[in-house]
Backbone bond lengths (Angstrom), bond angles and torsions (degrees), N, CA, C in turn:
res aa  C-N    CA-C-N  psi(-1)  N-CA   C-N-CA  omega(-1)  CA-C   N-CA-C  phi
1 X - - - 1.452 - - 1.528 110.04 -
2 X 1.265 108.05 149.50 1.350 103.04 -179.21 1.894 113.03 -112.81
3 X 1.348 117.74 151.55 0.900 139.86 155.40 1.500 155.15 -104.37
4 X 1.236 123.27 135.41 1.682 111.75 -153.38 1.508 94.32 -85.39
5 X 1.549 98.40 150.20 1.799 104.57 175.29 1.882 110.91 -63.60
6 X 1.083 119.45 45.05 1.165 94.98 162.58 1.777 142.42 -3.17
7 X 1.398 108.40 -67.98 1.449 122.47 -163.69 1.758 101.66 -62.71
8 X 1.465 107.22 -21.15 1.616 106.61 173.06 1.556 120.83 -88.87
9 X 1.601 102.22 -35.53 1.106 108.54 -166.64 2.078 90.00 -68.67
10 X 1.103 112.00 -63.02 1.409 109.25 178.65 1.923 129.30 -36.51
11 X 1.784 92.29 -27.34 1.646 91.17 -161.54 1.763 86.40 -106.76
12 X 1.210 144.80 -33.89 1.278 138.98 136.49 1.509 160.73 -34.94
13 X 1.656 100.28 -85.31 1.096 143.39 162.24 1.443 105.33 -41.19
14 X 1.482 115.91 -88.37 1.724 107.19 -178.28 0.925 132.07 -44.19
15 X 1.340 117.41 -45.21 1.996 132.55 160.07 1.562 117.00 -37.00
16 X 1.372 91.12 -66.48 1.774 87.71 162.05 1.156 145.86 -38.95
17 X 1.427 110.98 -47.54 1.701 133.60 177.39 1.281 104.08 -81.22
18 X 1.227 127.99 -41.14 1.715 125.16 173.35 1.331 96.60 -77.16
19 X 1.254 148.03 -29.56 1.993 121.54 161.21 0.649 124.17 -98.70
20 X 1.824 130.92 -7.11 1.458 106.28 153.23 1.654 126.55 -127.00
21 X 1.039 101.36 5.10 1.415 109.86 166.90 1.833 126.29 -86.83
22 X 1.424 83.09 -52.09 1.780 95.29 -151.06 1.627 101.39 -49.34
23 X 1.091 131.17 -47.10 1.585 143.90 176.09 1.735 117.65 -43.02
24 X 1.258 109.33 -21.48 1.475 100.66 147.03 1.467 126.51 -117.21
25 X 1.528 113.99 -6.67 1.716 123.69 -171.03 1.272 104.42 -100.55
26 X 1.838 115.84 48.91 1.767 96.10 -176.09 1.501 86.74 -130.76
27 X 1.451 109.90 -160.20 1.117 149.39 -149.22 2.141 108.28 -9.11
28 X 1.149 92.95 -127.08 1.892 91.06 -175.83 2.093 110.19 -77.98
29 X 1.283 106.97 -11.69 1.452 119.54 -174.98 1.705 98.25 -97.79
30 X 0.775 133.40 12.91 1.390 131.77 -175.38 1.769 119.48 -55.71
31 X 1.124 87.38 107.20 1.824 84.30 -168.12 1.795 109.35 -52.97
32 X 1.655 122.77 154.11 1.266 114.33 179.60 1.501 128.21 76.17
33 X 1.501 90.22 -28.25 2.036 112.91 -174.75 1.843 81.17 71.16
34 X 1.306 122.42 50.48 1.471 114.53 149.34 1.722 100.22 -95.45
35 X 1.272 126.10 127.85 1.522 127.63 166.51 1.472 94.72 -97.23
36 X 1.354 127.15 133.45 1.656 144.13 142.21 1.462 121.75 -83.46
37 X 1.668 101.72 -23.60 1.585 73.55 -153.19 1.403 104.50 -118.82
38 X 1.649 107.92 47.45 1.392 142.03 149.30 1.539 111.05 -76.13
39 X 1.031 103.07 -46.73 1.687 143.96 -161.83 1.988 106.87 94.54
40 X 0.868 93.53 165.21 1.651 115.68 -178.72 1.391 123.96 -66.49
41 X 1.512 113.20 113.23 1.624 101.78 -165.68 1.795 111.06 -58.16
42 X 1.437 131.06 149.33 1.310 123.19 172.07 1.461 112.06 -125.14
43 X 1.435 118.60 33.38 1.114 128.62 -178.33 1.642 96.30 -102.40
44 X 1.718 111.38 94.70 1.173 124.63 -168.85 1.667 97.95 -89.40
45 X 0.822 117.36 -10.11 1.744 115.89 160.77 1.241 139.00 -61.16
46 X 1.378 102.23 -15.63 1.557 121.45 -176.81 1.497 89.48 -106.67
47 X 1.607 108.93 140.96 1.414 118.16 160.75 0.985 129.72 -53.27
48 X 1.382 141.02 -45.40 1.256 172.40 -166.75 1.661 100.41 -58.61
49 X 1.522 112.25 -52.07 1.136 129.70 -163.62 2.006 105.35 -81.42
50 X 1.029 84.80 -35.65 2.023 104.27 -170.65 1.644 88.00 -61.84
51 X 1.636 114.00 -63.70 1.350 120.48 -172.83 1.366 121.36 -46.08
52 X 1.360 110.93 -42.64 1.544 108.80 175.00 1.699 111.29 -76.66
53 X 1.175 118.03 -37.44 1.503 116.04 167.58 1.719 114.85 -34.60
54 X 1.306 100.84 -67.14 1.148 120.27 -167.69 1.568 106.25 -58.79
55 X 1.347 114.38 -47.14 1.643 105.09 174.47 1.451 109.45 -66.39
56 X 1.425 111.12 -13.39 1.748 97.90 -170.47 1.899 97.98 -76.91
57 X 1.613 111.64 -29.58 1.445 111.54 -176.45 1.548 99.27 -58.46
58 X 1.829 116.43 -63.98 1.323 114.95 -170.45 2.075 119.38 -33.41
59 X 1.399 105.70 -42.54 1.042 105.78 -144.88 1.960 89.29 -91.10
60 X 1.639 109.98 -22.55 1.353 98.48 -168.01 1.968 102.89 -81.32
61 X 1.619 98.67 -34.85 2.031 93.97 161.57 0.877 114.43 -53.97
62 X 1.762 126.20 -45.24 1.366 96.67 -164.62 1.921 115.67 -96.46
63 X 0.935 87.14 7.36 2.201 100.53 162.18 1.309 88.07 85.46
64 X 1.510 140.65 5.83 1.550 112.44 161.48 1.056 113.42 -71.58
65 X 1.195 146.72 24.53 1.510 142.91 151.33 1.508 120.60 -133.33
66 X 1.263 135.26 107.55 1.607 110.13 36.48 2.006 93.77 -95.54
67 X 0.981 114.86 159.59 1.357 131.57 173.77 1.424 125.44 -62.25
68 X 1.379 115.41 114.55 1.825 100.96 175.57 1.321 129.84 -24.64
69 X 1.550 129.69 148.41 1.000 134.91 -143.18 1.247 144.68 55.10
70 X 1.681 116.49 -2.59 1.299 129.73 -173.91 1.631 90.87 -124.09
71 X 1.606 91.54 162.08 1.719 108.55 -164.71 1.432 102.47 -81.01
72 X 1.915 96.49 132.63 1.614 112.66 -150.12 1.975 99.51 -106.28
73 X 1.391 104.77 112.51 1.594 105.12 171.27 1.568 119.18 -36.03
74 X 1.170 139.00 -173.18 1.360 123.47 172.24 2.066 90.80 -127.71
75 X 1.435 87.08 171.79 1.797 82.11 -166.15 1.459 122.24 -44.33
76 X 1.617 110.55 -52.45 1.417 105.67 -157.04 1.603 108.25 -76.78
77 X 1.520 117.76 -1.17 1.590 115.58 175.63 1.222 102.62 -88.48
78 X 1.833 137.30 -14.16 1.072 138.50 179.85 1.887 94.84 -90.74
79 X 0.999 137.05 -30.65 1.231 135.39 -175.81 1.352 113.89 -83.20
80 X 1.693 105.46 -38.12 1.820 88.78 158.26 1.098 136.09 -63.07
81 X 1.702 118.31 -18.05 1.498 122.24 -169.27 1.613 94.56 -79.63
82 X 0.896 101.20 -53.40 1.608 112.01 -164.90 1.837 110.05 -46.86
83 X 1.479 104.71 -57.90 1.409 132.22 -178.53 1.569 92.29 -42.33
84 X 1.320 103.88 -63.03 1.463 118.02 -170.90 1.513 124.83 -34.32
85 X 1.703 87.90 -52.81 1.654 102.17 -163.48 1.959 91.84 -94.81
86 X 1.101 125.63 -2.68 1.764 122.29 -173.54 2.092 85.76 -94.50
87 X 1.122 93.82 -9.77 1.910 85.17 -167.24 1.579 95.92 -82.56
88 X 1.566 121.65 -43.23 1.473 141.72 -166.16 1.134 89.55 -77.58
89 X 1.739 153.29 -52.73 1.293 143.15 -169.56 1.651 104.04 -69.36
90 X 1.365 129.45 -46.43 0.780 118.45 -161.51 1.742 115.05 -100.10
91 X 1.226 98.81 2.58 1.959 108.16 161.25 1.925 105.87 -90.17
92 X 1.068 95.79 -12.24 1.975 105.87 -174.02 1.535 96.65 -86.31
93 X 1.323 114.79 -60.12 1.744 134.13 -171.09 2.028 90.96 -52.96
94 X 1.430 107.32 -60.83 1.740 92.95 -174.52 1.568 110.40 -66.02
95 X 0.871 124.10 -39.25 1.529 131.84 -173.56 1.513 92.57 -67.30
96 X 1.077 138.45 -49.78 1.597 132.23 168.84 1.960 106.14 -47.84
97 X 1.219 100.70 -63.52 1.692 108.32 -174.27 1.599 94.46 -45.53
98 X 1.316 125.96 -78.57 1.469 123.56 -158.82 1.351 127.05 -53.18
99 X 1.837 122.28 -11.37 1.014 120.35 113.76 1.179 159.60 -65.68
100 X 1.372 107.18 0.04 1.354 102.16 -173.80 2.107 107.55 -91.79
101 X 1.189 115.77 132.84 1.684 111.17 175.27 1.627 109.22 -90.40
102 X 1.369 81.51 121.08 2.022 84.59 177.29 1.313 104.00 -72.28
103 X 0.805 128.49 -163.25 1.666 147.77 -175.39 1.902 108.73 177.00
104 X 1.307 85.74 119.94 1.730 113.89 -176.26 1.544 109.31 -116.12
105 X 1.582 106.55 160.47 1.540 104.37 176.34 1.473 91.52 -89.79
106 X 1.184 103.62 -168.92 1.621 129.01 141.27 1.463 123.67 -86.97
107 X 0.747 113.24 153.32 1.409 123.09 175.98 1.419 106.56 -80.65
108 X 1.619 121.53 176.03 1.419 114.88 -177.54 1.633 103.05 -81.65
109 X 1.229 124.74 -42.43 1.121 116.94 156.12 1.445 158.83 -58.94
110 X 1.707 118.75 -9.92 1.069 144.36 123.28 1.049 143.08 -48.72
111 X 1.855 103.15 -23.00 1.469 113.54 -171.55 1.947 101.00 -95.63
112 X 1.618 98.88 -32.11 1.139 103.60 165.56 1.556 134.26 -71.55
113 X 1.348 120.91 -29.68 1.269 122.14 161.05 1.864 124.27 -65.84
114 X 1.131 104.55 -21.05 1.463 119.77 -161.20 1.601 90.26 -69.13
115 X 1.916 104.10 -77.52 1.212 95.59 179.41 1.897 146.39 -56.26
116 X 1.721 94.06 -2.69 1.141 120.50 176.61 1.671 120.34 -59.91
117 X 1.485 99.17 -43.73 1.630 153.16 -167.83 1.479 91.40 -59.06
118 X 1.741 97.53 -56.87 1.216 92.88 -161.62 1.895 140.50 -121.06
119 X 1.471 92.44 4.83 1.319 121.13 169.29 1.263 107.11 -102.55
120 X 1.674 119.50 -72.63 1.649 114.43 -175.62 1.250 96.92 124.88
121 X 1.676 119.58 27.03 1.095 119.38 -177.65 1.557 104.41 -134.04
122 X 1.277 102.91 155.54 1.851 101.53 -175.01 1.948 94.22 -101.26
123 X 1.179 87.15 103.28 2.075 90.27 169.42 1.397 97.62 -74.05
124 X 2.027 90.09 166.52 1.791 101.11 -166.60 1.719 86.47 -109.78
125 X 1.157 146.18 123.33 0.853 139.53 -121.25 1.982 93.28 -141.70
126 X 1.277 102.06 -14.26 1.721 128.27 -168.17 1.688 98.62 -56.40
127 X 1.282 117.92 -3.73 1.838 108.62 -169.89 1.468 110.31 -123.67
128 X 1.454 98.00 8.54 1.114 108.96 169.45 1.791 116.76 -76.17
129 X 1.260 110.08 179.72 1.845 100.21 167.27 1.077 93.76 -84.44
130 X 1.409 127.35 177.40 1.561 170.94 143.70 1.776 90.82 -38.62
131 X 1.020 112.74 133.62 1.753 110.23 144.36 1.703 119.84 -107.63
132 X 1.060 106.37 137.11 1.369 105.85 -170.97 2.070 103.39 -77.97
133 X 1.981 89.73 146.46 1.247 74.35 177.26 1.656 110.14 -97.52
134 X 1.673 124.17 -167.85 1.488 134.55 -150.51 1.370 118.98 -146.82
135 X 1.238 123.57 67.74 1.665 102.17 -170.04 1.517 102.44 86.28
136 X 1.186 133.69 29.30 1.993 147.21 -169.48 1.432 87.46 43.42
137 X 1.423 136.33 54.11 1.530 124.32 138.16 1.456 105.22 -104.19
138 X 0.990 122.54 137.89 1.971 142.51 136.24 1.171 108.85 -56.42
């Protein structure tokens, strides 16, 4: 099971968003419809939650946040937030993959041995498509 870094998000993360965010992302005027001063969902399991993460990374690389004229973090407090929340997306994103079950065909030649395997019969296998080959694999 996985767990969110707390001990960063608390000794970082919150500090950050309460000085330079929360002052325009609050109450019914909330720029973006980001609310802060709920505090920030961290239930990176929910989509909903990943999406807003992820725009908070887009917008803190690309320096539209916080906005000219308002008081500007200095890099490495903008690189911890970011670092922070790209570490939580991307421990959520594998923990998503290792559940997830792919599903593949067979190949025409796999498909032909299989049933070979398992009836005792040689299938004609010719009406199938072509599989393309990859690097000289079939």
């Amino acid at each position: 099971t996985w767990e969110i870094d707390r001990t960063t998000f608390d000794r970082e993360v919150a500090p950050f968003l309460a000085r330079y965010c929360i002052q325009c992302h609050t109450g019914s005027t909330a720029e973006s419809d980001l609310k802060l001063d709920d505090g920030v969902d961290l239930d990176f399991l929910q989509p909903t939650t990943r999406e807003t993460w992820s725009e908070i990374v887009n917008v803190l690389n690309s320096h539209e946040m916080p906005p000219e004229g308002e008081l500007q973090p200095d890099a490495s407090s903008t690189a911890a937030v970011v670092d922070w929340a790209i570490a939580q997306l991307k421990e959520v994103d594998r923990i998503q993959r290792d559940k997830t079950t792919i599903l593949r065909r067979l190949n025409r030649d796999e498909y032909r041995r299989t049933l070979r395997d398992l009836t005792g019969i040689e299938p004609d296998v010719s009406s199938l498509p072509l599989d393309a080959a990859s690097g000289g694999f079939d």
